[in-house]
PDB file with SEQRES, HELIX, SHEET and CRYST1 records, atoms N, CA, C and O in Angstrom:
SEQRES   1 A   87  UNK UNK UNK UNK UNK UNK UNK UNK UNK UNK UNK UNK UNK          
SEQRES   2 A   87  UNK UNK UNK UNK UNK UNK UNK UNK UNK UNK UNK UNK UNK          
SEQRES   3 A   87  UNK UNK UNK UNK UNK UNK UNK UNK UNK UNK UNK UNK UNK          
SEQRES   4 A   87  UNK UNK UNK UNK UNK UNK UNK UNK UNK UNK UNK UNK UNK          
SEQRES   5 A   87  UNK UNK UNK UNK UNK UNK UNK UNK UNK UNK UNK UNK UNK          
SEQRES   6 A   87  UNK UNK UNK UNK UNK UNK UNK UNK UNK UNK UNK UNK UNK          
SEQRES   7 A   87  UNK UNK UNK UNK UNK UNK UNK UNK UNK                          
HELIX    1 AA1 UNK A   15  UNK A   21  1                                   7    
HELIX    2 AA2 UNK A   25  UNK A   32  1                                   8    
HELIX    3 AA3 UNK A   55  UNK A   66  1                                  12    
SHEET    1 AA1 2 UNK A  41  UNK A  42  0                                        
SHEET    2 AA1 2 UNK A  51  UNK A  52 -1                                        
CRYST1    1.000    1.000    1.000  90.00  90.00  90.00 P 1           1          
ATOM      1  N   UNK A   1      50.841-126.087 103.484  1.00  0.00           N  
ATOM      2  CA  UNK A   1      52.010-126.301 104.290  1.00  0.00           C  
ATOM      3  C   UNK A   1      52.653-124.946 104.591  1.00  0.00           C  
ATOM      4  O   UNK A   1      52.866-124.258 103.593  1.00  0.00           O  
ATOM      5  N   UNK A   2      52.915-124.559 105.475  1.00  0.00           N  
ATOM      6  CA  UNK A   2      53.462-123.051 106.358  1.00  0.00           C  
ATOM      7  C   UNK A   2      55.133-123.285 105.816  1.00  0.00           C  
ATOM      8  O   UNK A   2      55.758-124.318 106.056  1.00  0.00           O  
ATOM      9  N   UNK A   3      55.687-122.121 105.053  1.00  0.00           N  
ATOM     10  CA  UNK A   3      56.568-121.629 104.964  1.00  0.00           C  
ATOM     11  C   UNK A   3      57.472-121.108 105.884  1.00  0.00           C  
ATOM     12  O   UNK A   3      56.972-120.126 106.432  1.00  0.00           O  
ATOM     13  N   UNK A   4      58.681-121.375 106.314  1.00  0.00           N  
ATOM     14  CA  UNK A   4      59.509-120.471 107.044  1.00  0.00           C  
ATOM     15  C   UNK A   4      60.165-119.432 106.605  1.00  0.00           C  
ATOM     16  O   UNK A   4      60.520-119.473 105.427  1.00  0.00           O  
ATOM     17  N   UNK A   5      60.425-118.511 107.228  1.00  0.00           N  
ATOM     18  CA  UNK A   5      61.735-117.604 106.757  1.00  0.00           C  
ATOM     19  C   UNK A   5      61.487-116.882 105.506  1.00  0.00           C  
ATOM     20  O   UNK A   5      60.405-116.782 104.928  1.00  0.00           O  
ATOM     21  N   UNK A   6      62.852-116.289 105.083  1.00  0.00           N  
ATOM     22  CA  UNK A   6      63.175-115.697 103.808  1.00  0.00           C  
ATOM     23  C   UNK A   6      63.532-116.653 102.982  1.00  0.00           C  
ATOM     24  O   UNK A   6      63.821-116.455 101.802  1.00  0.00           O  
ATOM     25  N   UNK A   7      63.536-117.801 103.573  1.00  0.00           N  
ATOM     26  CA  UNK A   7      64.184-119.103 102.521  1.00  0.00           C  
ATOM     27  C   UNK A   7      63.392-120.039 102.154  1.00  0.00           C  
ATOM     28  O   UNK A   7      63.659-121.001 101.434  1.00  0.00           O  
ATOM     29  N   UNK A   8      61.991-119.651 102.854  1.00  0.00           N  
ATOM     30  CA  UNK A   8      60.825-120.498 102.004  1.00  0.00           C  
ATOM     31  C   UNK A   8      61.182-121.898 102.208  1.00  0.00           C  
ATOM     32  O   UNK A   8      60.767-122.565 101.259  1.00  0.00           O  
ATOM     33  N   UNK A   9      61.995-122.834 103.370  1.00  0.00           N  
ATOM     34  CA  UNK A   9      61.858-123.960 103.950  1.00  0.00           C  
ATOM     35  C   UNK A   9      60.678-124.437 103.784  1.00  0.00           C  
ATOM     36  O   UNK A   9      59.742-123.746 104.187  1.00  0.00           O  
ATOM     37  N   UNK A  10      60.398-125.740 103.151  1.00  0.00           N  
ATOM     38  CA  UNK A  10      58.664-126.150 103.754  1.00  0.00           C  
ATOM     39  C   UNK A  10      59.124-126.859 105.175  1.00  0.00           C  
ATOM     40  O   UNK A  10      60.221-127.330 105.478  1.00  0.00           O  
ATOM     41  N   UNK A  11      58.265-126.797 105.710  1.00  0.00           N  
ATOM     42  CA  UNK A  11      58.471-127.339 107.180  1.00  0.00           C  
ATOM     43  C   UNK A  11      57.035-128.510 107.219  1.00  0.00           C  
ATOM     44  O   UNK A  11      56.238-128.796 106.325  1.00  0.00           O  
ATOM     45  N   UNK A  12      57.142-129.016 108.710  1.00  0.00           N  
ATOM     46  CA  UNK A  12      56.453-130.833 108.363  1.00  0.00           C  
ATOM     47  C   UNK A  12      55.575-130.375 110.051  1.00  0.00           C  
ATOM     48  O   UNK A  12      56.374-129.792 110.784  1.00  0.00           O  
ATOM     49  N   UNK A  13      54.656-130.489 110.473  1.00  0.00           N  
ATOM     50  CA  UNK A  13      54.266-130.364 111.403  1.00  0.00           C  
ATOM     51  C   UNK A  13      54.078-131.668 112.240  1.00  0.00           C  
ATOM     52  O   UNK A  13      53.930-132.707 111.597  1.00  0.00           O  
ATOM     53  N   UNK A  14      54.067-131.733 113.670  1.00  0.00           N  
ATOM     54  CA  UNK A  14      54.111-133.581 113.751  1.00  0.00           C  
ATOM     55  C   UNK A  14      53.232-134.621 113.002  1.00  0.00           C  
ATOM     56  O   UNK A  14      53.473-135.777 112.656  1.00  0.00           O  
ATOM     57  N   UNK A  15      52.205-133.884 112.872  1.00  0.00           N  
ATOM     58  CA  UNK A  15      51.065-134.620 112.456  1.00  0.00           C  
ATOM     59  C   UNK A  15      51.795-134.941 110.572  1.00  0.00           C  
ATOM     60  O   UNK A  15      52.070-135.969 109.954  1.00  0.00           O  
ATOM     61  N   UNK A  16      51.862-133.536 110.255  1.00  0.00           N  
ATOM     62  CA  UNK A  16      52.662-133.889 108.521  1.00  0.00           C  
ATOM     63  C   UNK A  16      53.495-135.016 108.845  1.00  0.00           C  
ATOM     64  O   UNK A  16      53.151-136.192 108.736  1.00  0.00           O  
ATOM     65  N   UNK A  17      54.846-134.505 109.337  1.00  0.00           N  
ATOM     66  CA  UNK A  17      55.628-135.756 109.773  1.00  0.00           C  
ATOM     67  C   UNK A  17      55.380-137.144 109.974  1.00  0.00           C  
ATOM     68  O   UNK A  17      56.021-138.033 109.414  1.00  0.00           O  
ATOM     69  N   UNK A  18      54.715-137.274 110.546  1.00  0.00           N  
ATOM     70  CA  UNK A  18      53.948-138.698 110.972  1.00  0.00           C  
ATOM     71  C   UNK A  18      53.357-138.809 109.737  1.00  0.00           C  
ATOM     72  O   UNK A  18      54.169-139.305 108.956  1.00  0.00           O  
ATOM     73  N   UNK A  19      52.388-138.588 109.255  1.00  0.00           N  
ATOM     74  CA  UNK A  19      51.734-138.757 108.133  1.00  0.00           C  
ATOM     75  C   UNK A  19      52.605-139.404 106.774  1.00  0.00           C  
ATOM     76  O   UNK A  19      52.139-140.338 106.122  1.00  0.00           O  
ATOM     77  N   UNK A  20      53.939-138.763 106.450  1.00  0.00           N  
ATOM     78  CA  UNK A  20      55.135-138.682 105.766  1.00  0.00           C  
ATOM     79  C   UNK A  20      55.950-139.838 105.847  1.00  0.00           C  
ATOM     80  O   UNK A  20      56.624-140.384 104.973  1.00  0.00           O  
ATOM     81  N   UNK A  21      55.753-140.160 107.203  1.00  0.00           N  
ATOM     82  CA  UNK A  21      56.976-140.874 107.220  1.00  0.00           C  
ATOM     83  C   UNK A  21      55.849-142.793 107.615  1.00  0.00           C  
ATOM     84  O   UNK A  21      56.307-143.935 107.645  1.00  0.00           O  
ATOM     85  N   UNK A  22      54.729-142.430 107.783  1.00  0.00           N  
ATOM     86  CA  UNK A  22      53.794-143.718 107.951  1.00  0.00           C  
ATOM     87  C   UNK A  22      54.067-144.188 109.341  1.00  0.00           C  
ATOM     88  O   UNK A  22      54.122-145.400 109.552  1.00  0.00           O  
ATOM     89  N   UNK A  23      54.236-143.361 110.269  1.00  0.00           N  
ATOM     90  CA  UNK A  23      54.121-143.382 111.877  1.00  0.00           C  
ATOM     91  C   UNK A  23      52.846-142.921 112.277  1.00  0.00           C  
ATOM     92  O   UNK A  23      52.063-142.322 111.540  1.00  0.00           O  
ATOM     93  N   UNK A  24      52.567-143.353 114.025  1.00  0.00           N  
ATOM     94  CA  UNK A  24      51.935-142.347 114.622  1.00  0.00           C  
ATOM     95  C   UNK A  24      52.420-141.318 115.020  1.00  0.00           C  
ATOM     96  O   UNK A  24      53.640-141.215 115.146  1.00  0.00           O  
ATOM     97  N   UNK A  25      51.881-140.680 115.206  1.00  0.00           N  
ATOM     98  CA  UNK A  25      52.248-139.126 115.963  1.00  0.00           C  
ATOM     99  C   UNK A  25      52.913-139.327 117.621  1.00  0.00           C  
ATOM    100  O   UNK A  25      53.789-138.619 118.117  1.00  0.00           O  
ATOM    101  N   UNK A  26      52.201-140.519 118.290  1.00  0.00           N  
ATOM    102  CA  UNK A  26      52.549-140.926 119.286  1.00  0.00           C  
ATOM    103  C   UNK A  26      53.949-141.564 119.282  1.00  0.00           C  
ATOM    104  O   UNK A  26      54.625-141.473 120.306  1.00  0.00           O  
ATOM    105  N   UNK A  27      54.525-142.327 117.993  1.00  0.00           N  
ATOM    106  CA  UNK A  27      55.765-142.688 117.766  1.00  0.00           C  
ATOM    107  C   UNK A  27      56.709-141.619 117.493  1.00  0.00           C  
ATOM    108  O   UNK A  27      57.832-141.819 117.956  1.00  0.00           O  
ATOM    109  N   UNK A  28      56.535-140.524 116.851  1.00  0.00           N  
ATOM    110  CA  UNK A  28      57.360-139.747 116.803  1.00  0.00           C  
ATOM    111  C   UNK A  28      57.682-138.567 118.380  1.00  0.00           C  
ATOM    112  O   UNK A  28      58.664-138.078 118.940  1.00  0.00           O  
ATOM    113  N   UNK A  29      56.532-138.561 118.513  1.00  0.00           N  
ATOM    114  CA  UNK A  29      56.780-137.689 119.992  1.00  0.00           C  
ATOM    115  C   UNK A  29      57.752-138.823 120.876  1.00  0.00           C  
ATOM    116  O   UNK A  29      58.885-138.384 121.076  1.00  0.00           O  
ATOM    117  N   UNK A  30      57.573-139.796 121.271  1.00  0.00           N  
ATOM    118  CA  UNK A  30      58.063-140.876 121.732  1.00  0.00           C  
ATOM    119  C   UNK A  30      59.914-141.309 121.425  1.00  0.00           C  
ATOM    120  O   UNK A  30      60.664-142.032 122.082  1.00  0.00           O  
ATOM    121  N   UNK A  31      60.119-140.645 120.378  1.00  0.00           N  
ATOM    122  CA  UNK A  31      61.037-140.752 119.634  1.00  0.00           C  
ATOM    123  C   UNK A  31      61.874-139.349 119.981  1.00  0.00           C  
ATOM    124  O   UNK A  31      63.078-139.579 119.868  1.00  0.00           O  
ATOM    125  N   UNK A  32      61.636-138.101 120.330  1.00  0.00           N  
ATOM    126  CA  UNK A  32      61.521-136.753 120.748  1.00  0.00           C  
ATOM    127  C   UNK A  32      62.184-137.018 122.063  1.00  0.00           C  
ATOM    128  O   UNK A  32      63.255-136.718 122.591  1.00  0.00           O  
ATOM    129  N   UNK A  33      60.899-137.839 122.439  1.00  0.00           N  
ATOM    130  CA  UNK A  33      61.363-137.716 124.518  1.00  0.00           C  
ATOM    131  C   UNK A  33      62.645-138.719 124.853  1.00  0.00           C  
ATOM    132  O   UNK A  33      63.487-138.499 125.724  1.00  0.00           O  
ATOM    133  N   UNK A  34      62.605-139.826 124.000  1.00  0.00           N  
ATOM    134  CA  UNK A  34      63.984-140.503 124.119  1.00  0.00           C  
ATOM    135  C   UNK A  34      65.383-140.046 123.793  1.00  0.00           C  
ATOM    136  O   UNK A  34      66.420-140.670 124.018  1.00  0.00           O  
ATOM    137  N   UNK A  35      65.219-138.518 123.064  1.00  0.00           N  
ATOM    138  CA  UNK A  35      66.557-138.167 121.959  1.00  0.00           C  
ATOM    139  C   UNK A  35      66.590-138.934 121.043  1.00  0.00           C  
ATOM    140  O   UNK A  35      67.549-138.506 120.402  1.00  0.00           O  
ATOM    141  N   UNK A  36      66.160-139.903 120.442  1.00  0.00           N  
ATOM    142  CA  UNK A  36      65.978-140.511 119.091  1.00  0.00           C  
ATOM    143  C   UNK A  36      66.816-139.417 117.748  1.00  0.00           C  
ATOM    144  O   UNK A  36      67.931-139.430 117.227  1.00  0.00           O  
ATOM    145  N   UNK A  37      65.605-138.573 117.596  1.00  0.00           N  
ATOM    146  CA  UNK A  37      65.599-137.731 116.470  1.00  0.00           C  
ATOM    147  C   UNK A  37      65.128-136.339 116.859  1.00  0.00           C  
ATOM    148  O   UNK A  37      64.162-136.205 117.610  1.00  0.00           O  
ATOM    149  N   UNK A  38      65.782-135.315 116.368  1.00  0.00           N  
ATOM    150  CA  UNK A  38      65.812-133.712 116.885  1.00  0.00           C  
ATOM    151  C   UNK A  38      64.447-133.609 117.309  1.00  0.00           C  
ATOM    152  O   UNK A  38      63.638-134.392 116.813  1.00  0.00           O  
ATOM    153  N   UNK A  39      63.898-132.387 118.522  1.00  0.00           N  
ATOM    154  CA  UNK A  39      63.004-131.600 118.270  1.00  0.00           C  
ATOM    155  C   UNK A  39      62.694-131.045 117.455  1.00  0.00           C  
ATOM    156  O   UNK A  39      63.454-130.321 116.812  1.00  0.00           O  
ATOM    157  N   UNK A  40      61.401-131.212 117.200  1.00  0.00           N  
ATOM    158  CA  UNK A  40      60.582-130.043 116.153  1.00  0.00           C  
ATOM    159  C   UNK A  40      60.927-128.688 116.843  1.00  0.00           C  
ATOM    160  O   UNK A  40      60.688-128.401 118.016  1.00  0.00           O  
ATOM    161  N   UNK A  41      61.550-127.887 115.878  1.00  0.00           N  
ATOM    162  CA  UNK A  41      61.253-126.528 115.931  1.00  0.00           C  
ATOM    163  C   UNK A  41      59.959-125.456 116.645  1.00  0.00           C  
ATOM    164  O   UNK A  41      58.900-125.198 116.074  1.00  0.00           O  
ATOM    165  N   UNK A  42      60.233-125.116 117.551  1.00  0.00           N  
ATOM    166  CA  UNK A  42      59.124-124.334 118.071  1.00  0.00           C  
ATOM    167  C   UNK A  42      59.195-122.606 117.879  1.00  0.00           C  
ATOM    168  O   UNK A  42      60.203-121.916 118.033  1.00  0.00           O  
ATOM    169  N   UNK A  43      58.028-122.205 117.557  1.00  0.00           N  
ATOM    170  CA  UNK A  43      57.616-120.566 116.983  1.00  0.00           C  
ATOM    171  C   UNK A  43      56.047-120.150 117.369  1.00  0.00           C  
ATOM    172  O   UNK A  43      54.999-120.786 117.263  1.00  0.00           O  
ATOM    173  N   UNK A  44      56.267-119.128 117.745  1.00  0.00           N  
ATOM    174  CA  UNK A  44      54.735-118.515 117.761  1.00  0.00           C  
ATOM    175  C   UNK A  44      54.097-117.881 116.289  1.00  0.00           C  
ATOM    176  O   UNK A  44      54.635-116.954 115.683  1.00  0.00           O  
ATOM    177  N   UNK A  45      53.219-118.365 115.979  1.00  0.00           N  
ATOM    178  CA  UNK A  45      52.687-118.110 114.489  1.00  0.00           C  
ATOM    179  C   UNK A  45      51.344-117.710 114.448  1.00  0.00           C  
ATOM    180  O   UNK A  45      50.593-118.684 114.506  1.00  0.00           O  
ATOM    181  N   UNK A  46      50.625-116.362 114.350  1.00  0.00           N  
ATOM    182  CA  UNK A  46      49.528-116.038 114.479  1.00  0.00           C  
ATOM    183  C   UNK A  46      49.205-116.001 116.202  1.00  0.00           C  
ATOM    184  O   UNK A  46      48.017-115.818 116.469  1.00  0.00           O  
ATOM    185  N   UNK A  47      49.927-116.121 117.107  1.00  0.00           N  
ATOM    186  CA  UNK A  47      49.512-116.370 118.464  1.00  0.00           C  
ATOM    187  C   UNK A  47      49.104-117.653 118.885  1.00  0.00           C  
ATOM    188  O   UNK A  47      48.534-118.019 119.913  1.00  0.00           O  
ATOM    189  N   UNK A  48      49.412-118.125 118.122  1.00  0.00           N  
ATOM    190  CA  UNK A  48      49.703-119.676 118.512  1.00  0.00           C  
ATOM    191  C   UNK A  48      51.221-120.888 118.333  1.00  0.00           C  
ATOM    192  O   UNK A  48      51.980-120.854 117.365  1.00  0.00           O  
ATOM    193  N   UNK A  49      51.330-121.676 119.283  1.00  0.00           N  
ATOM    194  CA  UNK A  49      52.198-122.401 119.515  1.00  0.00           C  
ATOM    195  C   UNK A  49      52.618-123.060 118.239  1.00  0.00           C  
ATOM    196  O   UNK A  49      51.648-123.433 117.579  1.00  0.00           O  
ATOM    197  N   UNK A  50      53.754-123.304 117.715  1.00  0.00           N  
ATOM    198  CA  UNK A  50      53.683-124.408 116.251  1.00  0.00           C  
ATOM    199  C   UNK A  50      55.193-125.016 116.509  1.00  0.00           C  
ATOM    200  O   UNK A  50      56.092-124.254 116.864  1.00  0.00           O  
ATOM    201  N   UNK A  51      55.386-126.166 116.351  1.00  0.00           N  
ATOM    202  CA  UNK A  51      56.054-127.282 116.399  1.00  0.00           C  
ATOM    203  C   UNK A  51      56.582-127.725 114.727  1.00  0.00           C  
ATOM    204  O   UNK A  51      55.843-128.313 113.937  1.00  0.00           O  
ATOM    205  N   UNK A  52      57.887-127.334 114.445  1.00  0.00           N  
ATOM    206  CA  UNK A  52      57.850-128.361 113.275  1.00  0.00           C  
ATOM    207  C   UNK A  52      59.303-128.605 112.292  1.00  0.00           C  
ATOM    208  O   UNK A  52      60.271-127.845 112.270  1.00  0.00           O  
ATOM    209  N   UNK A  53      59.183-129.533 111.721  1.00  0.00           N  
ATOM    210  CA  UNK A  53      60.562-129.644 111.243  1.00  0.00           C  
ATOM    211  C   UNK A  53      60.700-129.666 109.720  1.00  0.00           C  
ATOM    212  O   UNK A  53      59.961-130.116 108.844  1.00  0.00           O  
ATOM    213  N   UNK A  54      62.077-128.935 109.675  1.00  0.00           N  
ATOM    214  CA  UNK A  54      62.445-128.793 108.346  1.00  0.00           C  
ATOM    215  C   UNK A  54      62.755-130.171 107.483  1.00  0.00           C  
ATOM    216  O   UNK A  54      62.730-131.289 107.997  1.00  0.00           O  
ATOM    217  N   UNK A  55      63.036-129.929 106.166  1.00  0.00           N  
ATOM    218  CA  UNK A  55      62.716-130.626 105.053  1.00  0.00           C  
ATOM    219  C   UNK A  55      64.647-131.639 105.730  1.00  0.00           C  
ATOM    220  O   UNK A  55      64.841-132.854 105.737  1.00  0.00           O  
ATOM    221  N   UNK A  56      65.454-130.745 106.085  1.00  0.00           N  
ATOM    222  CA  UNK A  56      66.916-131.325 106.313  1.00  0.00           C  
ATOM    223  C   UNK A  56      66.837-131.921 107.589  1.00  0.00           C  
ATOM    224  O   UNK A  56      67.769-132.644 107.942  1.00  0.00           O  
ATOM    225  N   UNK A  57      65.537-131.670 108.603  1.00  0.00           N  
ATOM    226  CA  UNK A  57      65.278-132.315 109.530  1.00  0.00           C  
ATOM    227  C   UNK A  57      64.690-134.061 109.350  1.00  0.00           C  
ATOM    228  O   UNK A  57      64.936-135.167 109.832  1.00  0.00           O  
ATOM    229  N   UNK A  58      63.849-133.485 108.415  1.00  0.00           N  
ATOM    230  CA  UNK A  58      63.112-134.914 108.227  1.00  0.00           C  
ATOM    231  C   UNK A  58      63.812-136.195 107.206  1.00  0.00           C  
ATOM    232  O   UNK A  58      63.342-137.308 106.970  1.00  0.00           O  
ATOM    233  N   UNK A  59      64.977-135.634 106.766  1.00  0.00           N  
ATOM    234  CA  UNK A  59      66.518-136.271 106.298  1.00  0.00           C  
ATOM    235  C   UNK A  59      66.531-137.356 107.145  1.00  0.00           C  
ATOM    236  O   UNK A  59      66.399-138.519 106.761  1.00  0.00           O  
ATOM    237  N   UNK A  60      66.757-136.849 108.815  1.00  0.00           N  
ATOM    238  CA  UNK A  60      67.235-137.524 109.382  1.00  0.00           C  
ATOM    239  C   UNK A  60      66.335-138.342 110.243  1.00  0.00           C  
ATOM    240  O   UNK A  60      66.639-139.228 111.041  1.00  0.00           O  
ATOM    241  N   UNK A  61      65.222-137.889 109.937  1.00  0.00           N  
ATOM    242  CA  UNK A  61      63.678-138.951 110.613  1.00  0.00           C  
ATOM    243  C   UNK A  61      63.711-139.776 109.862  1.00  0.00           C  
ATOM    244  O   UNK A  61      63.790-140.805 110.533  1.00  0.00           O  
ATOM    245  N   UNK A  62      63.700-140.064 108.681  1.00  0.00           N  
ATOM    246  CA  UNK A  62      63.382-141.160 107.850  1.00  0.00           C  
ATOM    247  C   UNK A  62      64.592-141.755 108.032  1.00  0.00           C  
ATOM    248  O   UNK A  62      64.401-142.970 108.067  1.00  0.00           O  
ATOM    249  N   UNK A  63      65.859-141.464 108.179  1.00  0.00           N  
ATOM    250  CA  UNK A  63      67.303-142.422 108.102  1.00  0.00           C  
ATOM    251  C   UNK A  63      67.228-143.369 109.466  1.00  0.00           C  
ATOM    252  O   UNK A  63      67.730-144.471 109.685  1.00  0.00           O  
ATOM    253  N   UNK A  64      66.246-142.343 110.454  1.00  0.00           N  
ATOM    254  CA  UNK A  64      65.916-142.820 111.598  1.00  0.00           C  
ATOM    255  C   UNK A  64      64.781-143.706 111.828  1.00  0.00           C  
ATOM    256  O   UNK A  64      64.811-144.232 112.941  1.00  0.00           O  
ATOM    257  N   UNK A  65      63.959-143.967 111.219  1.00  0.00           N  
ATOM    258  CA  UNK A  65      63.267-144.789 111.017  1.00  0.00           C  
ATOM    259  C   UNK A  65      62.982-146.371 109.981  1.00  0.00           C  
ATOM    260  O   UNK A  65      62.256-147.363 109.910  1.00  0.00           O  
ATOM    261  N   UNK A  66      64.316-145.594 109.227  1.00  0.00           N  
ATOM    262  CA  UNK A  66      64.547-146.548 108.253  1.00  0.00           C  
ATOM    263  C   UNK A  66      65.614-147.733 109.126  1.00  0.00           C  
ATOM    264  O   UNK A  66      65.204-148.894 109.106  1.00  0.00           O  
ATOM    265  N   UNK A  67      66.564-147.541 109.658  1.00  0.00           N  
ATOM    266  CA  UNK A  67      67.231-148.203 110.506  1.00  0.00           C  
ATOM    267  C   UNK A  67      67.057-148.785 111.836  1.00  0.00           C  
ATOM    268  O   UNK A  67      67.680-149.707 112.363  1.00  0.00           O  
ATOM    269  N   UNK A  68      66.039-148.032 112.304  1.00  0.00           N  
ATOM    270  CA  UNK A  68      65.567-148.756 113.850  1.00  0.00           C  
ATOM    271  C   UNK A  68      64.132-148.749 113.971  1.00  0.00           C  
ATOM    272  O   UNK A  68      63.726-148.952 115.115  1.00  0.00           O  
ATOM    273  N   UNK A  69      63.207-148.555 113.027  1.00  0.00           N  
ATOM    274  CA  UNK A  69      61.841-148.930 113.043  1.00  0.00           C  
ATOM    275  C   UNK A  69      61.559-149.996 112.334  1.00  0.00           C  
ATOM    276  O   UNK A  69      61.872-150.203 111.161  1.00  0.00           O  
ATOM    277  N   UNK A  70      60.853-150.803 113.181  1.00  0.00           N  
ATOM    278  CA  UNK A  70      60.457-152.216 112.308  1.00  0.00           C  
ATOM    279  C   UNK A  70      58.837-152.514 112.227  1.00  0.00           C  
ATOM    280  O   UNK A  70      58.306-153.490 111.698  1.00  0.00           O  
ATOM    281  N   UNK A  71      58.213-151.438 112.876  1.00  0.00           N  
ATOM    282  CA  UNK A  71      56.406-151.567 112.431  1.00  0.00           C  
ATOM    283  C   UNK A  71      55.836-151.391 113.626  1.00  0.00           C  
ATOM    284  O   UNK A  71      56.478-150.831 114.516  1.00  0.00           O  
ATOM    285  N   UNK A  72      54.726-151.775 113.810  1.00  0.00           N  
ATOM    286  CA  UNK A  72      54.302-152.290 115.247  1.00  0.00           C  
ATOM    287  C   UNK A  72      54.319-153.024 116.111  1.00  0.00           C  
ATOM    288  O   UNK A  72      54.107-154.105 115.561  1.00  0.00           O  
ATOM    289  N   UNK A  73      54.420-153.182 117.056  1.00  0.00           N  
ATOM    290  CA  UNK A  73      54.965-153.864 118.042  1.00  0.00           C  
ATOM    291  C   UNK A  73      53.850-154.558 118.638  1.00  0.00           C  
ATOM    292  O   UNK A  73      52.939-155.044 117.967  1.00  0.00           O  
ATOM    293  N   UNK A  74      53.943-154.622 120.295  1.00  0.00           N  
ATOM    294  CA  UNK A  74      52.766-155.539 121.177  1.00  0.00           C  
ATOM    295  C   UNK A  74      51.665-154.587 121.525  1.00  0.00           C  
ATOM    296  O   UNK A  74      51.939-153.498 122.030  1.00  0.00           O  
ATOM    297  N   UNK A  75      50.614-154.894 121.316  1.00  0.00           N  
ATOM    298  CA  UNK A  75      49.493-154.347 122.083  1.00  0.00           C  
ATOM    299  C   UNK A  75      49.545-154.003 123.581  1.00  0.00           C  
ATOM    300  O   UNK A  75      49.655-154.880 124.437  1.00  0.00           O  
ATOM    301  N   UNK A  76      49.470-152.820 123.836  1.00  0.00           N  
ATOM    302  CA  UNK A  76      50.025-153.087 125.500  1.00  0.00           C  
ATOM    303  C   UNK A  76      48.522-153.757 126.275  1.00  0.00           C  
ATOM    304  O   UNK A  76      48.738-154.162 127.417  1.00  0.00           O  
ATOM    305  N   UNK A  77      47.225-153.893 125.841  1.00  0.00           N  
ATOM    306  CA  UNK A  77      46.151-153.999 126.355  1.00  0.00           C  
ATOM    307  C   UNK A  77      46.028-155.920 126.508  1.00  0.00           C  
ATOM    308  O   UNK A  77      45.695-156.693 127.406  1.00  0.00           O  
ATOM    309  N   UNK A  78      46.610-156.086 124.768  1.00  0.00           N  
ATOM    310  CA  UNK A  78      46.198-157.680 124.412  1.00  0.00           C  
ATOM    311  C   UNK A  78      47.488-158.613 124.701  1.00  0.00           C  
ATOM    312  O   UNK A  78      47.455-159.816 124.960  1.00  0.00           O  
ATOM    313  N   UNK A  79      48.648-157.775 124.596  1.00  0.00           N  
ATOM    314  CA  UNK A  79      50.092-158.559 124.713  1.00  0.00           C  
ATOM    315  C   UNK A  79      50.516-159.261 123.503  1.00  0.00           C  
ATOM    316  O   UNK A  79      51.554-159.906 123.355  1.00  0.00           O  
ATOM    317  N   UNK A  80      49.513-159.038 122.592  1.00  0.00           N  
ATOM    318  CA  UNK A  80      49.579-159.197 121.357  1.00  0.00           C  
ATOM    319  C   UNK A  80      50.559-158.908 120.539  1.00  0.00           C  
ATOM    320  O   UNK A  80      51.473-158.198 120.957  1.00  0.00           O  
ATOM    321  N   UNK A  81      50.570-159.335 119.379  1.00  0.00           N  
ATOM    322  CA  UNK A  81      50.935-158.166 117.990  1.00  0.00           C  
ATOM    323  C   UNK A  81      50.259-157.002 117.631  1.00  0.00           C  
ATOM    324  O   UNK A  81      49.118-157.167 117.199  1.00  0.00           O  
ATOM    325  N   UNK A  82      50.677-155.896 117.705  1.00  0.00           N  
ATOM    326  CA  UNK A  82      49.242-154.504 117.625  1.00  0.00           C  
ATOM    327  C   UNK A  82      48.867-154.904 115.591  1.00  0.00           C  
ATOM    328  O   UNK A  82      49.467-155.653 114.820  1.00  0.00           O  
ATOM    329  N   UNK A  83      48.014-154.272 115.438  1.00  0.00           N  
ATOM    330  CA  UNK A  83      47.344-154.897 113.935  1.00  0.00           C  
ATOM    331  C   UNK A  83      48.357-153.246 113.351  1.00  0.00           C  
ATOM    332  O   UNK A  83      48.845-152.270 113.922  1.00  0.00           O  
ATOM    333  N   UNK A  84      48.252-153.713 112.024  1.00  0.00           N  
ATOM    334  CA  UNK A  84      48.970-152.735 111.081  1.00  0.00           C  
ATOM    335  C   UNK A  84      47.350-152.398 110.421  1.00  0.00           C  
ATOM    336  O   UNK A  84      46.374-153.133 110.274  1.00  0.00           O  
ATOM    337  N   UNK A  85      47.591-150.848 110.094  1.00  0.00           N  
ATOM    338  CA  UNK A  85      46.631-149.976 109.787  1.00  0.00           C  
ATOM    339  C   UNK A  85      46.569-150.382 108.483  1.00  0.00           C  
ATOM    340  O   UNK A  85      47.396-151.242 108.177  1.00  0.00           O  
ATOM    341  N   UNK A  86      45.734-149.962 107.525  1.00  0.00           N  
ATOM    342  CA  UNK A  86      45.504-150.147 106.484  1.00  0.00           C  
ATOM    343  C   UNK A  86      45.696-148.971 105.430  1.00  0.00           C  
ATOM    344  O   UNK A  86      45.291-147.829 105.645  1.00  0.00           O  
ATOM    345  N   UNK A  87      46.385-149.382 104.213  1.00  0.00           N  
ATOM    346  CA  UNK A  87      46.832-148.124 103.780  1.00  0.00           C  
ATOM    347  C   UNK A  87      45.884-147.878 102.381  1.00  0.00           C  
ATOM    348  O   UNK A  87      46.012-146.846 101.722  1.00  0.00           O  
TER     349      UNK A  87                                                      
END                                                                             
């Protein structure tokens, strides 16, 4: 897990995030584009792009998910119930 700063933050990358919090990655970006819950932090690291949120960030993902996430929803293909993954 990539360290920030002089303060040694662990930080959550979307994919960590998602992983963390038992979302998709597609739910949390989704969650991003609505204003839901903050942007991930963006930095160039090694010459590459990195996205990610702090430990006081992800405070407020889980308070946010704990209160207005209720699982999966409809299949947009079947109109269904989408199936819950297996843990």
């Amino acid at each position: 897990m990539p360290r920030c700063g002089i303060l040694n933050m662990k930080t959550y990358s979307v994919s960590e995030a998602a992983r963390v919090l038992g979302v998709d990655r597609r739910t949390l970006q989704r969650w991003v584009k609505n204003h839901q819950i903050p942007a991930p932090t963006a930095r160039i690291v090694a010459g590459a792009l990195a996205k990610s949120w702090t430990e006081e960030e992800m405070v407020k993902l889980r308070e946010h998910k704990a209160t207005r996430y209720w699982g999966a929803g409809i299949d947009r293909r079947t109109g269904k119930k989408a199936k819950q993954k297996k843990k």
